[in-house]
C-alpha positions in Angstrom: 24.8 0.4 12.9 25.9 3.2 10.1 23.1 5.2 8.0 22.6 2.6 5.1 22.1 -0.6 7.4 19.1 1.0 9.1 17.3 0.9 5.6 17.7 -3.1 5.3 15.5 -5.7 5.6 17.4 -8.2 5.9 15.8 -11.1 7.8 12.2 -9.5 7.9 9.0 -11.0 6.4 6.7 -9.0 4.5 3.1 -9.3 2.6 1.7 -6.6 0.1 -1.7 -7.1 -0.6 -2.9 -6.1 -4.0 1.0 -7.1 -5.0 0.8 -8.4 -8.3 0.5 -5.4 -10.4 1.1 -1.7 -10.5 2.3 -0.1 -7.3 2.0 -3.6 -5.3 4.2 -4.9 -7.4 6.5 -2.4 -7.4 6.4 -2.4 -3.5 7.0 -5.9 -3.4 10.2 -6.1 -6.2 11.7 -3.1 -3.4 11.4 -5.0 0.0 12.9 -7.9 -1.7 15.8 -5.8 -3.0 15.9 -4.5 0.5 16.3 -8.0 1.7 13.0 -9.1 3.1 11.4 -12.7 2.3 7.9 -11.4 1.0 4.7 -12.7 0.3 2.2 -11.4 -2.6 -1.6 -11.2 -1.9 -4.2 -10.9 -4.9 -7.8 -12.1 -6.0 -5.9 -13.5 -9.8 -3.9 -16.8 -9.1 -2.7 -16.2 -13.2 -1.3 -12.6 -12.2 0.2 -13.9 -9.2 2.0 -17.0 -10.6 3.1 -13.8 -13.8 4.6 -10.9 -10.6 6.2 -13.8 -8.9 7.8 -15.1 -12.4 9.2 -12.0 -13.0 10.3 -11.1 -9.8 12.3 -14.3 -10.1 13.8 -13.9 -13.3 15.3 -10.9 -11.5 16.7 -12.9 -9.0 14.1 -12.5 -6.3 11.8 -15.1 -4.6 8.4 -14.3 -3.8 5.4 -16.4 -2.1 2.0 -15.8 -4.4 -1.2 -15.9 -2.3 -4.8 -15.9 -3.9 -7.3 -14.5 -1.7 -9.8 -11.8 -1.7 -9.5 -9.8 1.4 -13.3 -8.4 1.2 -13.7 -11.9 2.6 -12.8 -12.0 6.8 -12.0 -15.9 6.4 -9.9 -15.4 3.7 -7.8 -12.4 5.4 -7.2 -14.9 7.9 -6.7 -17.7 6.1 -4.3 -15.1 3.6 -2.3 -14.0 7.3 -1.8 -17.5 8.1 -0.5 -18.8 5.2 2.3 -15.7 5.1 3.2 -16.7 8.4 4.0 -20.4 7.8 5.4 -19.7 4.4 7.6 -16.7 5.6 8.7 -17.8 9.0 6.7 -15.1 10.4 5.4 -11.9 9.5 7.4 -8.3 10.8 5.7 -6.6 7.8 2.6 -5.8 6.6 1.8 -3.5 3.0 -2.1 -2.6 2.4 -2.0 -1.5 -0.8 -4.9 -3.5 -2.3 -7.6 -0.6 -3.5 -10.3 0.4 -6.1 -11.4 3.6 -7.3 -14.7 4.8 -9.7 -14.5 8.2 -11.4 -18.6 9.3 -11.0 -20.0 12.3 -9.5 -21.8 12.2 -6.3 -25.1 12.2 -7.7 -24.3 9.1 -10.5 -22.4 7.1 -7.9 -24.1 3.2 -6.9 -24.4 1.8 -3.8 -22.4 -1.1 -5.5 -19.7 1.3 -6.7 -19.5 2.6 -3.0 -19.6 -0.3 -1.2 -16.6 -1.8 -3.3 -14.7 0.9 -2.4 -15.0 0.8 1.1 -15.1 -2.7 1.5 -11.6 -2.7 -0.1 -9.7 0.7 0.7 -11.1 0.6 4.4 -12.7 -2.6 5.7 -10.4 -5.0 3.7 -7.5 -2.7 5.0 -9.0 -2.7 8.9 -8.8 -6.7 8.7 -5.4 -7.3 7.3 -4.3 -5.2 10.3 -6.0 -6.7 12.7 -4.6 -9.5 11.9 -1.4 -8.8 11.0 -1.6 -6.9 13.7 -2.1 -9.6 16.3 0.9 -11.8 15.7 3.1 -8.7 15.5 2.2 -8.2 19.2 2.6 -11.0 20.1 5.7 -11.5 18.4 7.2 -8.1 19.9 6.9 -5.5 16.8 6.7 -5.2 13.7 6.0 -2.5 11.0 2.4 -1.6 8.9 2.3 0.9 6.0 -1.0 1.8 4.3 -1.2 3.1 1.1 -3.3 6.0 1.3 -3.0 9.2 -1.4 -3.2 12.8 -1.9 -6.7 11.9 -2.5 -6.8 11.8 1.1 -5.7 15.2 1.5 -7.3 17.3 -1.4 -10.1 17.3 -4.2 -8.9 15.8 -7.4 -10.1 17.2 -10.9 -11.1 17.7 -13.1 -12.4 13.6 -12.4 -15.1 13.6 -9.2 -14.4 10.4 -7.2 -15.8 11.3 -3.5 -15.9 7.8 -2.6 -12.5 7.0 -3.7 -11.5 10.4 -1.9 -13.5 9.6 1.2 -11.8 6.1 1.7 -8.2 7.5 1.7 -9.0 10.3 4.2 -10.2 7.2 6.5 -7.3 5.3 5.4 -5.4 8.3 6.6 -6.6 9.0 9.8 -7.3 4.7 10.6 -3.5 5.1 10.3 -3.1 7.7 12.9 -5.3 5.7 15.1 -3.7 2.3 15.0 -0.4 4.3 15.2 -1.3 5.5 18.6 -3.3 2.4 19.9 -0.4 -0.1 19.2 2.9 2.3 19.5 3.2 0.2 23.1 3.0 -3.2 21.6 6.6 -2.2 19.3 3.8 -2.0 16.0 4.8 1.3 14.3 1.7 2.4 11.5 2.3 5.1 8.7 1.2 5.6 5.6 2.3 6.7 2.1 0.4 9.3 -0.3 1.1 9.1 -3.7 0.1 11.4 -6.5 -0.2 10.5 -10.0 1.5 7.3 -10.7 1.5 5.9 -14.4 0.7 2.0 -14.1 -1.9 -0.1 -16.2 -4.9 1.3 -14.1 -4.0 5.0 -14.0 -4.5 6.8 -17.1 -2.1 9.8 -16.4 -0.4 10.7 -19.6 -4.0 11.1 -21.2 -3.7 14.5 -23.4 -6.9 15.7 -22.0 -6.1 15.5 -18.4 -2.5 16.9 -18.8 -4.1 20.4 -18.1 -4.8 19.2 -14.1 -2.7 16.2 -13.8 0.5 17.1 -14.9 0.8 21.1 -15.2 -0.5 21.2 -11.8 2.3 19.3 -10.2 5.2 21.9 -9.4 7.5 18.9 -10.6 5.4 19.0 -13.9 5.2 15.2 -14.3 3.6 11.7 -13.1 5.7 9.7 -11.5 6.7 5.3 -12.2 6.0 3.1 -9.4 9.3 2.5 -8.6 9.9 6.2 -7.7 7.2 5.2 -5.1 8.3 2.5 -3.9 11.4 3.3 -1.7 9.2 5.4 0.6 7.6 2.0 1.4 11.1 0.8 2.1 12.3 3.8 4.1 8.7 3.6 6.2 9.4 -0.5 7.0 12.8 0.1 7.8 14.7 0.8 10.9 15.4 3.8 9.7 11.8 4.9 10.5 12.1 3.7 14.2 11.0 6.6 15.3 8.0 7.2 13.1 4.9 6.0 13.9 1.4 8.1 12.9 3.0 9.7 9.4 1.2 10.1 6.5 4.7 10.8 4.4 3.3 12.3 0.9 5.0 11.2 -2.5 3.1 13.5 -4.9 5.4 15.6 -6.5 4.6 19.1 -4.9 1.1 18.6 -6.0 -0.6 19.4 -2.9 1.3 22.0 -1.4 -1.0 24.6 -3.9 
């Protein structure tokens, strides 16, 4: 097999939760390019049927799903339905998340229960059972979508539930990594830094100071510069990876 092949996914089924907008999408439109058959997760059946039409008019098929994944019948009822409608499932992209800007003192039970309902326990589930027909199937591939959020203390915004989610993300990745390495299920995760999509509000003027002069690259980066990371971690060229948490953040963190 020469260099290039082992980045293909030709053949392989995947599901991105969280895949009809922003990074999800982005994800998504690059496994399909890579050659998987892949299956879109989201709460909005309009946004769905929208990331699917477009992916389309670019040539690519995608499934749309409507679920919520907060809900444990629904992840299972979501996993199914990939399965039949893919053929099978080899795999699976958590990227479904939330975030609230609020210092520690302001932030809501509410606020942080939605978080970690969605960046950790929503996450825990979708493996799970993801994670059980790729054993039993003999292998398959999961990448979480933590961030550098994980890793460090964003300013000048305070977001300690949104930071404290990711580090679980991170090390949840670690410890499925370990647990399943012997059932062929390889687990990593991506960190991204500032990403410009319809939620992130990076080119602000008055975050420019932190967010973008702070980055040794000196810029935000699109979704699709993201993306391939995903691609690279699914792959076979990342047989031997399992446990990584491979940072996309422009040098951001290593200050």
């Amino acid at each position: 097999m020469t260099v290039l092949a082992r980045f293909s996914l030709k053949g392989k089924k995947a599901l991105v939760t969280g895949g009809n907008r922003g990074l999800g999408k982005a994800f998504a439109v690059a496994l399909a390019e890579a050659g998987a058959m892949v299956a879109i997760c989201g709460r909005d059946a309009e946004r769905n049927a929208s990331a699917v039409g477009e992916a389309a008019a670019q040539g690519l098929e995608m499934v749309p799903l409507t679920a919520d994944i907060t809900d444990d019948g629904q992840v299972d009822q979501m996993t199914r339905r990939a399965i039949e409608a893919l053929g099978g499932l080899d795999i699976l992209v958590n990227n479904a998340g939330a975030c609230f800007h609020n210092e520690s003192w302001n932030v809501t039970d509410p606020e942080w229960s939605t978080v970690f309902d969605l960046n950790v326990r929503a996450l825990w589930k979708c493996s799970l059972a993801a994670g059980r027909h790729m054993a039993e199937a003999g292998g398959g591939s999961v990448v979480n979508i933590g961030s550098m959020s994980g890793l460090i203390v964003n300013r000048p915004q305070w977001q300690p539930a949104y930071n404290a989610s990711k580090a679980a993300v991170h090390h949840l990745t670690k410890s499925l990594a370990a647990e399943w390495a012997p059932v062929g299920i390889r687990v990593n995760a991506v960190a991204p830094g500032y990403v410009k999509t319809d939620m992130a509000p990076v080119d602000r003027p008055e975050l420019r100071r932190y967010w973008i002069e702070d980055v040794p690259q000196q810029r935000y980066a699109l979704p699709e510069e993201i993306a391939p990371s995903v691609v690279f971690l699914a792959s076979d060229a990342a047989s031997f990876i399992t446990g990584s948490i491979l940072v996309v953040d422009g040098g951001y963190t290593v200050f």
